[in-house]
C-alpha positions in Angstrom: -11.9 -9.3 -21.9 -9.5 -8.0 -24.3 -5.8 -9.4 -24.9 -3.0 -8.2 -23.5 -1.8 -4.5 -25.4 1.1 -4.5 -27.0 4.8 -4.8 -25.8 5.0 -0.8 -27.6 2.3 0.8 -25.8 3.8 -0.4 -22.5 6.7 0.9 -23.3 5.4 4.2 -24.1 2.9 4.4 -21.5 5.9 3.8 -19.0 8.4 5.8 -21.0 5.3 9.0 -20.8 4.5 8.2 -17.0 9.1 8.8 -16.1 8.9 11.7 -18.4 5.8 13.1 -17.4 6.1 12.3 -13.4 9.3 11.0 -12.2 9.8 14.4 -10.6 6.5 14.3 -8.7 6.3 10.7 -8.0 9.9 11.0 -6.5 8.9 14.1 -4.4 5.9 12.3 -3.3 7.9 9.0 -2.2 10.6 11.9 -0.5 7.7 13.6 1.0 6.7 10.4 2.9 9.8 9.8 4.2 10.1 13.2 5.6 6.9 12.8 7.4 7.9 9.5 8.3 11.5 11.1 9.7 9.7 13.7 11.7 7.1 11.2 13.5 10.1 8.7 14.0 12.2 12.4 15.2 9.3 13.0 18.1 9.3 9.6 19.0 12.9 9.3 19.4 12.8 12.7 21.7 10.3 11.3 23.6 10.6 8.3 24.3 11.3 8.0 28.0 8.2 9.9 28.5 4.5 9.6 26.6 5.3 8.0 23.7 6.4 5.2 25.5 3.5 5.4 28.1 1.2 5.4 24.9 2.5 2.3 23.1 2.6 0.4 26.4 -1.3 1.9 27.3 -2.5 1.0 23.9 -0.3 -2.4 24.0 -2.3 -3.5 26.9 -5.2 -2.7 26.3 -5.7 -4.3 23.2 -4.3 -7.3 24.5 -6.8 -7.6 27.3 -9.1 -8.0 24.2 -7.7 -11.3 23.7 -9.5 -14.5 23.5 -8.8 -18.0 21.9 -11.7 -17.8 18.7 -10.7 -13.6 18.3 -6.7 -14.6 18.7 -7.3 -17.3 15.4 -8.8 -14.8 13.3 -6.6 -12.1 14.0 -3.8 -14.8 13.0 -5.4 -15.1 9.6 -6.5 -11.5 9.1 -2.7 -10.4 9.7 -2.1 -12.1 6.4 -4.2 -9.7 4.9 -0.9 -7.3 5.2 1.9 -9.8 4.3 4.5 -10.4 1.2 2.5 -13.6 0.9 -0.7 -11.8 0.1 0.6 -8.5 -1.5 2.6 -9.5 -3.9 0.7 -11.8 -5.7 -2.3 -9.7 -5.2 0.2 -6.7 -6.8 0.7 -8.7 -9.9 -2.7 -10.1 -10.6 -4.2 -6.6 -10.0 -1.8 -5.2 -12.2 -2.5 -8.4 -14.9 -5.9 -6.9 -14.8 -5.5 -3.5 -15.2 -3.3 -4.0 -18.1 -6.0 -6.8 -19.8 -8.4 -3.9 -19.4 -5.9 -1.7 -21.2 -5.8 0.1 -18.1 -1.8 0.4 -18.8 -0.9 3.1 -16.8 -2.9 2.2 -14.2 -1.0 -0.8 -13.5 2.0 0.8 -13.8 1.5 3.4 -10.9 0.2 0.4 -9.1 3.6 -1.5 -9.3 5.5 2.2 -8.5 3.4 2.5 -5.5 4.2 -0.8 -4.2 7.9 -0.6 -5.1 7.9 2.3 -3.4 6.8 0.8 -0.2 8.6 -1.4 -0.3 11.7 1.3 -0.6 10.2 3.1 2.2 9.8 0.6 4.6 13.5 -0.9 3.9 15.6 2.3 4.4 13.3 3.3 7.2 13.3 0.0 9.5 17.1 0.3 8.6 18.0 3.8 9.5 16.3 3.7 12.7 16.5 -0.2 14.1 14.0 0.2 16.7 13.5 -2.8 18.9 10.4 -5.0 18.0 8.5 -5.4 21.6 8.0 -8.7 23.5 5.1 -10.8 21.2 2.2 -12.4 22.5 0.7 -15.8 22.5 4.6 -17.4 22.4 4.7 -15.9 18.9 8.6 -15.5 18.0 9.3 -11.8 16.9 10.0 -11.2 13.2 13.7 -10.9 12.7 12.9 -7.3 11.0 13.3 -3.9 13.3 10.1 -2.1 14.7 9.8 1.3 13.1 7.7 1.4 10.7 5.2 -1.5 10.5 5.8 -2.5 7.8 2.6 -4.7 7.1 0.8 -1.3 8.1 2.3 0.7 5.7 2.2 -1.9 3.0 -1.6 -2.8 3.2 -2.2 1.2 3.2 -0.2 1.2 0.0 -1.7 -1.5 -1.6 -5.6 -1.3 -0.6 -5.6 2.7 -0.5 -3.8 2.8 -4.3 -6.0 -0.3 -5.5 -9.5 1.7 -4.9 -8.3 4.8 -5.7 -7.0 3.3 -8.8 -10.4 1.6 -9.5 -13.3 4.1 -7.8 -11.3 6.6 -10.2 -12.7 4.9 -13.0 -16.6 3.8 -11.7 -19.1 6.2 -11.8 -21.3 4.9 -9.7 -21.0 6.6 -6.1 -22.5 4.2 -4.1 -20.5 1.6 -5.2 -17.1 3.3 -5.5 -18.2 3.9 -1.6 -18.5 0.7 -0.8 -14.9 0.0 -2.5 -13.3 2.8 -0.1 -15.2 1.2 2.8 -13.7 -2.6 2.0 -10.4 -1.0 1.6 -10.3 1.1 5.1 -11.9 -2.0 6.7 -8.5 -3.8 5.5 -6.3 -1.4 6.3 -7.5 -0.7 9.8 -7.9 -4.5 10.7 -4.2 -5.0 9.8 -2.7 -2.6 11.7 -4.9 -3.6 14.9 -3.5 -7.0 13.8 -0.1 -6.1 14.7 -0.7 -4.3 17.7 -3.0 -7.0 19.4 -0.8 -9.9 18.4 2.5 -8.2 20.2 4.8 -7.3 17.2 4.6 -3.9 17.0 3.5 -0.5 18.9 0.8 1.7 18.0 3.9 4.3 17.3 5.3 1.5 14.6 1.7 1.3 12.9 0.6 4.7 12.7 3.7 6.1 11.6 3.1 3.5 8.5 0.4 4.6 8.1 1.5 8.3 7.7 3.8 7.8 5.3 1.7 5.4 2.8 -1.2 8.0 2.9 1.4 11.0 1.4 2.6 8.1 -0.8 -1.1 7.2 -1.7 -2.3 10.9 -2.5 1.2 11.5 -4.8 0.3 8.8 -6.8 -3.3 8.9 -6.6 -2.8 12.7 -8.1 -0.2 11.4 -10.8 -3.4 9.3 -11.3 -5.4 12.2 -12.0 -3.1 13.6 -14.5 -3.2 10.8 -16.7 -6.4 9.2 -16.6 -7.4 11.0 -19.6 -5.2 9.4 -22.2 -5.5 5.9 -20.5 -9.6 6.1 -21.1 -8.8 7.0 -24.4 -6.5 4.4 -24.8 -9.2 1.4 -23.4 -11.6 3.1 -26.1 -9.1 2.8 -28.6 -8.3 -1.1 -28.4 -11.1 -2.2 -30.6 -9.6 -0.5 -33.1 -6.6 -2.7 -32.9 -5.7 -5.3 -35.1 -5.1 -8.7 -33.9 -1.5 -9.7 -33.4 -1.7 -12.0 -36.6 -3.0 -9.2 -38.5 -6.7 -9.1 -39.8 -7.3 -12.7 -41.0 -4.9 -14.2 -39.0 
């Protein structure tokens, strides 16, 4: 595996990606809070009425899914969507990314997640809806409802992680099977926190909504600059070592 590139070209590669698409990538995070607004908008109008006969139809019924052996995987698969598990799994992804001089991959990977992490902060703040009654004598996290955030977070990091990587694969079936593993994830965490009582079907989909805009902005922003970061990967073997040819 190659060494780490240089302290320049990650500089440049981050100066060219603000330049190039700070204006996109900050429509793109304004565009998923706007969809984000509107879902939480209709939800707030109706309230009293299906929405809240939905959440309580879907609540129950995936709870009388429960049992003791499905309850203690769901406990560990709910992981699969927490700070514990993203953000090292953030860095190390974009270690990787950058060791295979995939610089500006790993960049937009870190934007996507700091963006989630924006999202999901103002969001939960700004509307400080109620978290509902959890089961199995779980205690309620001491965060508001609206979004889920471990629902919008997995989105962000699973759907940008293989779009980031099947981008660069060219074998189909295999970039398939990347985009399967990923929606598997996704999926499994948000039923996580509907069948263990923390959230409401309402809380998860609307994460969900607003990571996949996020997703596509940056998965586009992607597009744009793929080009130049292939070229850049070819270009490290014609790099001198840091201690100069003989050193």
């Amino acid at each position: 595996m190659s060494p780490l590139p240089r302290l320049p070209r990650v500089q440049t590669a981050l100066g060219t990606v603000t330049e190039r698409l700070g204006k996109r990538l900050a429509l793109g995070l304004l565009a998923a809070g706007v969809v984000l607004l509107a879902f939480a908008g209709l939800a707030n109008e109706v309230r009293e009425g299906e929405t809240e006969h939905f959440d309580e139809s879907i609540r129950f019924a995936v709870h009388g899914l429960a049992s003791p052996p499905i309850t203690a995987i769901v406990i560990a698969a709910t992981e699969l969507g927490s700070p514990a598990v993203l953000l090292p799994g953030t860095v190390i992804a974009a270690f990787v990314f950058l060791r295979l001089r995939r610089v500006r991959a790993a960049i937009l990977l870190l934007v996507t997640m700091v963006g989630a992490t924006l999202l999901n902060w103002l969001l939960k703040l700004l509307f400080q809806r109620t978290r509902p009654v959890p089961f199995f004598g779980l205690d309620a996290p001491s965060s508001y409802s609206f979004p889920s955030g471990h629902a919008l977070a997995s989105f962000c990091f699973y759907g940008a992680l293989a779009a980031l990587i099947t981008a660069r694969l060219r074998s189909r079936w295999l970039r398939l099977a990347i985009w399967a593993l990923a929606v598997l994830v996704i999926v499994a965490v948000g039923f996580t926190r509907i069948y263990l009582g923390v959230h409401y079907a309402s809380d998860v989909i609307a994460g969900y909504a607003a990571a996949f805009v996020w997703v596509l902005t940056v998965a586009s922003a992607d597009r744009v600059f793929r080009p130049a970061d292939e070229r850049g990967s070819k270009a490290a073997a014609a790099e001198p070592p840091p201690g100069g040819p003989g050193g």
